[in-house]
C-alpha positions as CSV (number, residue, x, y, z in Angstrom):
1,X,60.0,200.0,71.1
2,X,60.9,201.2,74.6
3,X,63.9,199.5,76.0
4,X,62.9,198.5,79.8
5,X,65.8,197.1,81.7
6,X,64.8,194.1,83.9
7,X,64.6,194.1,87.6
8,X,67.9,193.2,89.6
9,X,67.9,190.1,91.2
10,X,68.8,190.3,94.9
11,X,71.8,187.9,96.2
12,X,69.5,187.0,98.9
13,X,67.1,186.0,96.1
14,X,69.6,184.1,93.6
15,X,71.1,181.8,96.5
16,X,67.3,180.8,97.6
17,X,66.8,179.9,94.0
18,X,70.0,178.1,93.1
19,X,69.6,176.0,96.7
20,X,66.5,175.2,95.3
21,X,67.9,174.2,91.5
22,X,71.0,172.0,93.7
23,X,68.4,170.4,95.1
24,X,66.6,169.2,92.4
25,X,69.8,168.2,90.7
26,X,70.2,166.1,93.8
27,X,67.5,164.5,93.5
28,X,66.8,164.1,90.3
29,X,70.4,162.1,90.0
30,X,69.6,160.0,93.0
31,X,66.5,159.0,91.5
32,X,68.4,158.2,88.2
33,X,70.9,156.3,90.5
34,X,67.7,154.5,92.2
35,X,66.5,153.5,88.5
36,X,69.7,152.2,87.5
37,X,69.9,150.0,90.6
38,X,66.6,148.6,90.1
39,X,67.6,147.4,86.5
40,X,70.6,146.0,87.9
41,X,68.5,144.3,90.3
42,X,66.7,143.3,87.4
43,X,66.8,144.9,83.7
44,X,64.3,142.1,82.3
45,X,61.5,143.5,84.9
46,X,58.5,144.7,83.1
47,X,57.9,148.3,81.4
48,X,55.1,150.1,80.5
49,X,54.8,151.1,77.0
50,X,55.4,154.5,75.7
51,X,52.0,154.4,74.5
52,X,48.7,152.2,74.4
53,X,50.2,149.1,72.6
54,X,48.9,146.7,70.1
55,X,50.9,144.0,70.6
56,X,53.0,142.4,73.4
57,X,55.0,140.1,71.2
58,X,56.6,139.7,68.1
59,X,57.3,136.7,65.9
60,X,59.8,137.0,63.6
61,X,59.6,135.0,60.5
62,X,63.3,134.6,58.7
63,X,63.4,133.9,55.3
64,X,67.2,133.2,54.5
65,X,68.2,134.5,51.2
66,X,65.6,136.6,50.0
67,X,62.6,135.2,48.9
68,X,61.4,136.2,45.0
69,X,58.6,139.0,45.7
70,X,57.9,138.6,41.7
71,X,57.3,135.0,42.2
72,X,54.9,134.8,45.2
73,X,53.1,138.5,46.7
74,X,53.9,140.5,43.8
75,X,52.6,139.9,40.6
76,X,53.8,141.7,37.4
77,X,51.4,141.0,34.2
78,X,54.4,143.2,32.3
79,X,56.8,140.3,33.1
80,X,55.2,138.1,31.2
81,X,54.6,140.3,28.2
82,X,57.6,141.5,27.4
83,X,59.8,137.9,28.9
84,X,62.8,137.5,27.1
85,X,63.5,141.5,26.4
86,X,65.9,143.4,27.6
87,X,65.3,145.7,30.9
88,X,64.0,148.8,29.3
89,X,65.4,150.9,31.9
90,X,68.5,151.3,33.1
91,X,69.3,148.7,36.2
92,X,71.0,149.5,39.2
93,X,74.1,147.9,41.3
94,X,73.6,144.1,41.3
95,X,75.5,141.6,43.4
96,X,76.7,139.5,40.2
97,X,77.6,142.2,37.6
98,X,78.1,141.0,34.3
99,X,75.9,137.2,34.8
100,X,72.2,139.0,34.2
101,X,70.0,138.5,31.4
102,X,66.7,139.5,30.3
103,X,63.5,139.8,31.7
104,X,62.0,136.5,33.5
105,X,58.2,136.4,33.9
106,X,57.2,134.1,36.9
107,X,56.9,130.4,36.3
108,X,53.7,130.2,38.9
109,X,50.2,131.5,38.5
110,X,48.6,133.2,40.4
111,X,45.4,134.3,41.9
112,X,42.8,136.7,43.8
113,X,42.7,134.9,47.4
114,X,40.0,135.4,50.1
115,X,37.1,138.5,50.4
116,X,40.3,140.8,50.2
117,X,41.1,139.7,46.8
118,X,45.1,139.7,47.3
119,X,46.8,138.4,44.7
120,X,49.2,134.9,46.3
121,X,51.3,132.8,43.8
122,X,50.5,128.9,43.8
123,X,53.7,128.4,45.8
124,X,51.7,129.2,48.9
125,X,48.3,127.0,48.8
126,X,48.2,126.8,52.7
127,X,48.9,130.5,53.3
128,X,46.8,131.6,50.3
129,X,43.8,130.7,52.6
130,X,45.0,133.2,55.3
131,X,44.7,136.6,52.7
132,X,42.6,138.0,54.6
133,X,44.9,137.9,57.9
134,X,48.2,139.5,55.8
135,X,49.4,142.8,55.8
136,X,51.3,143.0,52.5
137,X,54.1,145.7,52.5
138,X,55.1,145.6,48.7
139,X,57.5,148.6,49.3
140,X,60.5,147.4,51.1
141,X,63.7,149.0,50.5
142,X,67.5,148.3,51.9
143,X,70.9,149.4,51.5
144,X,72.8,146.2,50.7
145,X,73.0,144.1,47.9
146,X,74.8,141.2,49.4
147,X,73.9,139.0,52.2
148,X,75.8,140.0,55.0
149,X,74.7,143.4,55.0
150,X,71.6,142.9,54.3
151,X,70.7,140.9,57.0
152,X,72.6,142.6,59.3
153,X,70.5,145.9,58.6
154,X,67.4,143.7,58.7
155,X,68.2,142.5,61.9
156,X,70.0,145.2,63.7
157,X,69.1,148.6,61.9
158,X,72.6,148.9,60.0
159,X,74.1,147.7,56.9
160,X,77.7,148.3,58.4
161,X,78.4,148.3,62.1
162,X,77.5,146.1,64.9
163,X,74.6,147.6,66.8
164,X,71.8,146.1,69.0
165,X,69.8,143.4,67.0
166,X,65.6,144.5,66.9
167,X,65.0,142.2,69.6
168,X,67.4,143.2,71.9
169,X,65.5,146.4,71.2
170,X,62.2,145.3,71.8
171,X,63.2,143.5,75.5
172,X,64.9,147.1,76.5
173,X,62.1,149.0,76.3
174,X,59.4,146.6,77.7
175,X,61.4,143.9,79.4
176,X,59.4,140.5,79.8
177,X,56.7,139.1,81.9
178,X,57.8,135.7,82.1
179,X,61.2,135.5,84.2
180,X,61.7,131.7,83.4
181,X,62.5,132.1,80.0
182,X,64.2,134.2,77.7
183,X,62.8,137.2,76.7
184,X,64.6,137.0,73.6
185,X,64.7,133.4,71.8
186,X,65.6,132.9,68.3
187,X,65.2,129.0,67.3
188,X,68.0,127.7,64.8
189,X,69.5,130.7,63.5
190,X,72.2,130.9,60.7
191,X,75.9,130.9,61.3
192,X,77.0,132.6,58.5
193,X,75.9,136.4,57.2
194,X,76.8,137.8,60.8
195,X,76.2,134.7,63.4
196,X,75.6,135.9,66.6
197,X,75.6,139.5,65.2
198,X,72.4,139.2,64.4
199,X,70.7,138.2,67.4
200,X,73.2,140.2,69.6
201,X,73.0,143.1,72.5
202,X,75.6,144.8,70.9
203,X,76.1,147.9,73.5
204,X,73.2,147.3,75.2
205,X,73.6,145.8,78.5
206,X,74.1,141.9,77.7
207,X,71.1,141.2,79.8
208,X,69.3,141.7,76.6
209,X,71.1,139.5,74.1
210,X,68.7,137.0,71.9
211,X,69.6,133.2,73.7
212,X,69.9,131.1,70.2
213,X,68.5,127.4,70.8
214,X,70.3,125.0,68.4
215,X,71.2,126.7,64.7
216,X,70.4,126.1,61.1
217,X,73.0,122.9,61.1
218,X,71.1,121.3,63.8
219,X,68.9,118.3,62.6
220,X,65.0,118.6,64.4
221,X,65.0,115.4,66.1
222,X,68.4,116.7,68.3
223,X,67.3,119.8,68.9
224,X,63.9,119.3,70.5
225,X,65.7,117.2,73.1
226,X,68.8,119.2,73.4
227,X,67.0,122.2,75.8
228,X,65.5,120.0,77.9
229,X,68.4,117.9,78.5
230,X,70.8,120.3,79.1
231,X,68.2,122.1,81.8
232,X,68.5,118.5,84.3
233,X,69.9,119.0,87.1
234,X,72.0,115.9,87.4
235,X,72.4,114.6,91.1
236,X,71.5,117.6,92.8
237,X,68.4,118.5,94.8
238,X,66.8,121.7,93.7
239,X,67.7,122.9,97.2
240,X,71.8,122.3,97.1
241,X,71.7,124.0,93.9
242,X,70.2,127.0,95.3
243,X,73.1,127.3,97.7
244,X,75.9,126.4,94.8
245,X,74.1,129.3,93.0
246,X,74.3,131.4,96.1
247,X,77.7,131.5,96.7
248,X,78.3,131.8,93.3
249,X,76.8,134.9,93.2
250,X,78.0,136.5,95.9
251,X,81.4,136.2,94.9
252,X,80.3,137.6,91.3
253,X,78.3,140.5,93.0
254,X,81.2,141.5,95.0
255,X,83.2,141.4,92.0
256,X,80.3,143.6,90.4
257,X,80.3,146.3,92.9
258,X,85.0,146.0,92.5
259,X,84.5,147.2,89.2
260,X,81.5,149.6,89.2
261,X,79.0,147.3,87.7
262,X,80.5,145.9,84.9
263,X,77.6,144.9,82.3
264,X,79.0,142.0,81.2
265,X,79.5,140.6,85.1
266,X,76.5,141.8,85.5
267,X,74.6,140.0,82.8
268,X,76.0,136.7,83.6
269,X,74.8,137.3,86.8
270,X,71.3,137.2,85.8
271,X,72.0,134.6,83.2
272,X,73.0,132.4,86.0
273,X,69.5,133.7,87.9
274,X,67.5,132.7,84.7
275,X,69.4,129.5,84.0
276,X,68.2,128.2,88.0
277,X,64.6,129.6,87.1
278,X,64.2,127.6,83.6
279,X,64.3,124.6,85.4
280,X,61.3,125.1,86.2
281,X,59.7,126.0,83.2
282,X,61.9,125.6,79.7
283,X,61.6,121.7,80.1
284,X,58.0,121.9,79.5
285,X,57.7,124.4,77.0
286,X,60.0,122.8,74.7
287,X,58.3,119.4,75.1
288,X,55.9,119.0,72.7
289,X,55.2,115.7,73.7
290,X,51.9,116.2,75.0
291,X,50.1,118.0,71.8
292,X,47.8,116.0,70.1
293,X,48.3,114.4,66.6
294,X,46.4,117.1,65.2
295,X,48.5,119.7,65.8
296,X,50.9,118.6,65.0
297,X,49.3,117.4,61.6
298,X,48.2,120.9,61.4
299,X,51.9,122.2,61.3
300,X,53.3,119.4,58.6
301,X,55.2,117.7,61.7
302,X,53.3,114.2,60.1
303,X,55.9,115.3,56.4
304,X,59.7,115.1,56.3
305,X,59.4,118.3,53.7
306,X,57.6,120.3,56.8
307,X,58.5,118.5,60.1
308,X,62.1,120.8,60.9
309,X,59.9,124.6,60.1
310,X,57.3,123.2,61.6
311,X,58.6,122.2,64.9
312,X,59.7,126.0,64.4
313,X,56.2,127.6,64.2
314,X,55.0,125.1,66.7
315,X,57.5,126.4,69.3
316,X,57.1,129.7,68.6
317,X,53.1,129.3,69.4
318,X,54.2,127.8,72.9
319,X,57.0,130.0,73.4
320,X,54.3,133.0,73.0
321,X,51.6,131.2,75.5
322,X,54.1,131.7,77.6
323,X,54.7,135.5,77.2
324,X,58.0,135.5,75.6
325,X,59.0,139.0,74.3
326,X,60.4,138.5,70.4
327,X,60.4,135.1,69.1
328,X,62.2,134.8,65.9
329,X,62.5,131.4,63.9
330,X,64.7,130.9,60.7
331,X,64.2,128.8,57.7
332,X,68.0,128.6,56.9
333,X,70.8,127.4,54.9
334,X,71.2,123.6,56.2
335,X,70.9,119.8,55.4
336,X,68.3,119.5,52.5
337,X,68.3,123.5,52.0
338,X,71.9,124.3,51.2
339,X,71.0,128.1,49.4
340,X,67.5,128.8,51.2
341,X,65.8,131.3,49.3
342,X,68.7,132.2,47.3
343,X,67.6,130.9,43.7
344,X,70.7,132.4,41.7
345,X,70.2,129.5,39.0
346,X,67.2,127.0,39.0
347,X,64.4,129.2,40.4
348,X,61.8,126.7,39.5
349,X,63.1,124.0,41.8
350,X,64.4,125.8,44.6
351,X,61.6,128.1,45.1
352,X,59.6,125.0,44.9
353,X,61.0,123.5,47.7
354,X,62.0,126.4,50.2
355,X,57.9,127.2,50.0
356,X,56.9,123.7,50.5
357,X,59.3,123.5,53.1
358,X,57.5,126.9,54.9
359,X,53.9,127.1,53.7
360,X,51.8,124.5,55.5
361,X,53.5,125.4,59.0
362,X,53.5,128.9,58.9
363,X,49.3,128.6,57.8
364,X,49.3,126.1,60.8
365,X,51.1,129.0,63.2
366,X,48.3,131.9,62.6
367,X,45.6,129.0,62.3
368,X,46.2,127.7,66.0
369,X,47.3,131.9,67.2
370,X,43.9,132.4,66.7
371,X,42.7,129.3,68.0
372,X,44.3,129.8,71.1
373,X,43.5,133.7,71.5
374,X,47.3,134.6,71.0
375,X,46.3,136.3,67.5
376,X,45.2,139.9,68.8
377,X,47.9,140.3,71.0
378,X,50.8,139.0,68.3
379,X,52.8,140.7,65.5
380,X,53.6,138.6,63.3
381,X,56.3,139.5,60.6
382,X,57.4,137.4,57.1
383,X,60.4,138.3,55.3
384,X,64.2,137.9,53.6
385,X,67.2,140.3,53.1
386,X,65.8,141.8,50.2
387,X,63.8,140.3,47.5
388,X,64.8,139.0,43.5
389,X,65.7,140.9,40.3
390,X,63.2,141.1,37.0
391,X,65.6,139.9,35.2
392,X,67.0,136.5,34.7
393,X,70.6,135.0,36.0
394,X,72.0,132.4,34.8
395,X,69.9,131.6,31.9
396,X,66.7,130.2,34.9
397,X,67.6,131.9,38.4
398,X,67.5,135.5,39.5
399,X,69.7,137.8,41.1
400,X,69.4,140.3,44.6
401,X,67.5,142.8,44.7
402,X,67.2,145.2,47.9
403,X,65.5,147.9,46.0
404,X,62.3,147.2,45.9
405,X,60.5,144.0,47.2
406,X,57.8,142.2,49.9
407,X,57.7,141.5,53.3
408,X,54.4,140.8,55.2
409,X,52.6,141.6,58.8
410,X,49.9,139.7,60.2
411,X,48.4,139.4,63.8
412,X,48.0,142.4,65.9
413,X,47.6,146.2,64.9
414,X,48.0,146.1,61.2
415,X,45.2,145.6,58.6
416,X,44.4,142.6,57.2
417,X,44.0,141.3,53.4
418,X,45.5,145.0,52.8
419,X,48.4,145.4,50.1
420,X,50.7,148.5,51.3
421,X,52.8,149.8,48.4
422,X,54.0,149.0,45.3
423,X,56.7,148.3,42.9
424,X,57.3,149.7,39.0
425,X,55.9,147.8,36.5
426,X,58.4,145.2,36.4
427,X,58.8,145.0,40.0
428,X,62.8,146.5,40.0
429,X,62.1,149.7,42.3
430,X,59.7,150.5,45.3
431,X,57.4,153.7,43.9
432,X,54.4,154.4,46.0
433,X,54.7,154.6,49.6
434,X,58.7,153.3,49.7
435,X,59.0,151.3,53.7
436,X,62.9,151.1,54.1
437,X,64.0,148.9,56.7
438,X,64.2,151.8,59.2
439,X,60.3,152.3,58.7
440,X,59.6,149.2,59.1
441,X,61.2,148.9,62.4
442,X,59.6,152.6,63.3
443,X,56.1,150.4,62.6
444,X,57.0,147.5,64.3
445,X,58.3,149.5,67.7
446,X,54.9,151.8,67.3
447,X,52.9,148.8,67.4
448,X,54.5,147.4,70.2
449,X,53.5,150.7,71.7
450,X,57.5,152.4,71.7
451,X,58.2,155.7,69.9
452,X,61.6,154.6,67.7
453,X,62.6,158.3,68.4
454,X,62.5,158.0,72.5
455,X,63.7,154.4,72.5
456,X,67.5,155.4,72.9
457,X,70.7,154.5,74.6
458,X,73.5,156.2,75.0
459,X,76.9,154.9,73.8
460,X,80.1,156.5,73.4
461,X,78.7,160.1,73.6
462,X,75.6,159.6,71.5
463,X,72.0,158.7,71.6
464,X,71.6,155.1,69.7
465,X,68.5,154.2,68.7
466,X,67.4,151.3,66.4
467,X,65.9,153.5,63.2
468,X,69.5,155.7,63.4
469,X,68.5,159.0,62.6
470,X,65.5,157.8,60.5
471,X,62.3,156.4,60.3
472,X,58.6,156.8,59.7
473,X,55.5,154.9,60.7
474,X,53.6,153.6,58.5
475,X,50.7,154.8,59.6
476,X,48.5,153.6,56.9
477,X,48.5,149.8,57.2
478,X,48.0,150.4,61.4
479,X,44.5,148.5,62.1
């Protein structure tokens, strides 16, 4: 081939272009300057999606301790052929080494539900007549055998360092539009297995931190009060505490702009903003007062086995009316559920009650979402840590299992009465169409409408997102 030497650029030419490429640069960082104002001004604002969305919101459904997949979306006829034998396979890393036994078959029946057909043990009667609403994911995978890491990937993306939790995530990229509340609520979270970790910013700005209302210790009764009573504004007009706040925040503004717009400053700036604007608002939505006896019959609030989850499910259904982002409630360890899900010993009993304890208000929640119109427009996800072993511990109980187990979506942009996956034949490993945590965020984020690769923030030199450097969509259960 002929070797043609290019065409000399003239200096006259070069400095014509490169005034051209400075300015460009100029502008292009004023107008990253101009954006980063305006989310100081106000990060919460709106955002457009990356893409046509499914859903605005999501509610997040918390199963503390890891609900048996083998005992209520999973059924394994193989269990209860060969109960009582030994795992014929070799088993993996469990949480207690040298306390398992052999194979358990599942006390409860169970049966084809709804035109779908899905399989749904007896521990769920009220949500067995939603099968055709569920999205099934029978494939989940995680990293973590115990607890604490496990929820903290679940929540958060990663099994080992604090990072942003999912709803943090979820309020970054798309903000809110309601600026009286929270973008970000989660209703009686846990204290232990990560606290605050789990609903935290991490090193996002702290304008996007989950606000926790109450936690798992908290007895119903207190709680539903506690928001609205600690919202009064006791002796001042609505008019002298505008000018308190005022002041306030000029002195913190000024301090802002001191130390080039500190996040955290910056934050409680808004915090104090929102706090003055849920006056207005955050009394009535948390005062259920005024629904009818039939709602609340329809979420067990009428039982003392259902009233605490179902005050839960009922909130979240006002909380979404009013447009808030991620909404995550939390059946947790507390008074009358000291292990939650966690059925190391006495499976029979303690599953018994942790489903009671969920089933009729969770059937109530997507009964009255699509009663009220809010079930097109809302994702709503079911699931623990990871799910239970095959095998028996403790003669009656079983032991973690992150390798392979259930976790459901309903609502907006996913199929319904599908089953997505599946276990082996025991239900130990995931082995068609595995969903690790980090796909199952990818799938939540792309229904919301956000690409999990472009939804990034940079921290300490690098480009954070919440899959990591993972993730796939699961594009087969996407309606």
């Amino acid at each position: 081939m002929e070797y043609r030497p290019k065409p000399r650029v003239s200096r006259r030419h070069m400095l014509r272009q490169a005034a051209c490429g400075f300015g460009w640069v100029g502008l292009a960082s004023l107008l990253a300057e101009e954006a980063r104002a305006a989310e100081r001004v106000n990060p919460l604002a709106p955002k457009p999606p990356h893409f046509r969305a499914r859903a605005k919101r999501v509610i997040f459904l918390f199963m503390h301790g890891g609900p048996s997949h083998l005992d209520t979306f999973d059924p394994k006829p193989l269990l209860i052929r060969d109960h009582g034998k030994p795992l014929p396979f070799k088993r993996p890393l469990t949480f207690a080494e040298g306390s398992t036994g052999n194979l358990l078959k599942s006390p409860w029946q169970f049966r084809n539900r709804g035109q779908s057909g899905l399989p749904i043990s007896e521990l769920f009667p009220h949500l067995s007549k939603h099968a055709d609403d569920l999205c099934i994911l029978r494939s989940m995978v995680g990293d973590s055998v115990a607890h604490g890491g496990a929820i903290l990937q679940l929540h958060t993306g990663s099994n080992t360092f604090t990072r942003p939790s999912m709803g943090s995530w979820v309020v970054y990229g798309l903000g809110t539009e309601n600026q009286n509340l929270p973008a970000f609520l989660t209703l009686k979270p846990g204290l232990s297995h990560g606290g605050a970790k789990n609903w935290s910013s991490g090193f996002l700005p702290a304008a996007y931190q989950g606000t926790a209302v109450g936690h798992g210790g908290v007895k119903t009764d207190d709680l539903a009060a506690e928001p609205i009573e600690h919202l009064k504004n006791h002796g001042l007009t609505p008019e002298q505490q505008r000018y308190e706040l005022d002041m306030i925040q000029k002195m913190n503004r000024a301090s802002a702009a001191r130390w080039h717009h500190d996040t955290e400053l910056e934050a409680r700036i808004q915090a104090f903003e929102l706090a003055f604007r849920m006056q207005s608002e955050a009394p009535e939505a948390f005062d259920i007062s005024k629904e009818s006896a039939a709602t609340r019959k329809l979420y067990g609030m009428d039982q003392p086995e259902t009233r605490d989850f179902g005050w839960q499910c009922l909130m979240a259904r006002r909380l979404a009316e009013r447009n808030v982002r991620f909404i995550q409630i939390n059946h947790e360890y507390g008074p009358g559920n000291e292990v939650g899900w966690d059925a190391h010993n006495e499976l029979i009993r303690l599953h018994t009650r942790t489903a009671l304890q969920v089933d009729q208000p969770i059937a109530g929640l997507l009964t009255d979402l699509k009663a009220r119109g809010l079930f097109d427009d809302t994702l709503v996800v079911w699931g623990g840590e990871f799910g239970r072993t095959p095998i028996a511990q403790a003669g009656d109980g079983r032991d973690h299992n992150p390798y392979g187990y259930t976790m459901w979506m309903s609502g907006a942009g996913v199929k319904h009465g599908y089953a997505y996956g599946a276990t082996d034949e025991y239900g130990y490993y995931a082995v068609e169409d595995r969903m690790h945590i980090h796909d199952m965020h990818a799938t939540m984020l792309h229904i919301l409408g956000l690409n999990h690769e472009h939804l990034t923030y940079l921290y300490g030199g690098r480009a954070f997102r919440l899959t990591d450097v993972a993730g796939r969509v699961a594009e087969k259960i996407l309606a």
